[in-house]
C-alpha atoms as one frame of an Amber mdcrd trajectory, in Angstrom:
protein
   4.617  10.385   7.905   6.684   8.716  10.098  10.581   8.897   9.138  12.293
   7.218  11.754  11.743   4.710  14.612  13.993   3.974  17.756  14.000   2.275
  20.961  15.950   4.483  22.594  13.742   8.324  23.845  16.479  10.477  23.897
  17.387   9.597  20.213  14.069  10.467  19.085  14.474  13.517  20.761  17.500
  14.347  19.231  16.320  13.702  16.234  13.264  15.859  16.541  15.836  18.610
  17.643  17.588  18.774  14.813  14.469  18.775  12.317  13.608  21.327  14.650
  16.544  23.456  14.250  16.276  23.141  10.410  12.687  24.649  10.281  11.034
  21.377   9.441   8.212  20.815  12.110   8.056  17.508  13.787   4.473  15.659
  14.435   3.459  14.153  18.143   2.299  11.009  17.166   1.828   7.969  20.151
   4.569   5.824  21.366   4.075   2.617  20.170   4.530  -0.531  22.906   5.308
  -3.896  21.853   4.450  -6.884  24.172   7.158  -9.789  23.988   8.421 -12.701
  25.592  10.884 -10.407  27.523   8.425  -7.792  28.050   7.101  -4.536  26.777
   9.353  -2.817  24.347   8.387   0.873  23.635   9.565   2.705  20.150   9.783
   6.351  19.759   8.465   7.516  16.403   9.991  10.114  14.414   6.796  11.827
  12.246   6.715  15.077   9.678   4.225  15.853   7.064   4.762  14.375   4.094
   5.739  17.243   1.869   8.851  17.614   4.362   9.798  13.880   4.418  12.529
  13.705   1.748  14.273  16.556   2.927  13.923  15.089   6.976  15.233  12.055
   5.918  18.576  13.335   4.070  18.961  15.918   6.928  19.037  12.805   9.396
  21.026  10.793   7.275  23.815  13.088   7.348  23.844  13.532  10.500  24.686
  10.014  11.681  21.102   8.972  12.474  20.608   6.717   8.775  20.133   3.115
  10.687  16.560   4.584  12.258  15.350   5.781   9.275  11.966   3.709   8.054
């Protein structure tokens, strides 16, 4: 399930660190591109299973990273 979305790689990585760190395993899933006006925008996806969701998402929440949380 994907948890959290940003534009920005070393977010996502950050991100993934920390869920790391707390023993809840993060899921490679693709990069998704977006094709615009100004050009391609890329996303970097944030994705654990789903039992671990809940628990991902408050962990990231209090740790300053609430705005990329889907």
């Amino acid at each position: 399930m994907i948890i959290a979305r940003t534009y920005d790689y070393g977010l996502a990585a950050l991100m993934k660190s920390l869920l790391v760190a707390a023993e809840i395993p993060c899921i490679e899933s693709a990069n998704a591109e977006h094709v615009s006006i100004a050009g391609v925008e890329h996303t970097y996806a944030v994705q654990v299973a789903a039992e671990a969701a809940e628990d991902a998402r408050r962990l990231l929440s209090e740790n300053g990273y609430a705005e990329y949380l889907i």
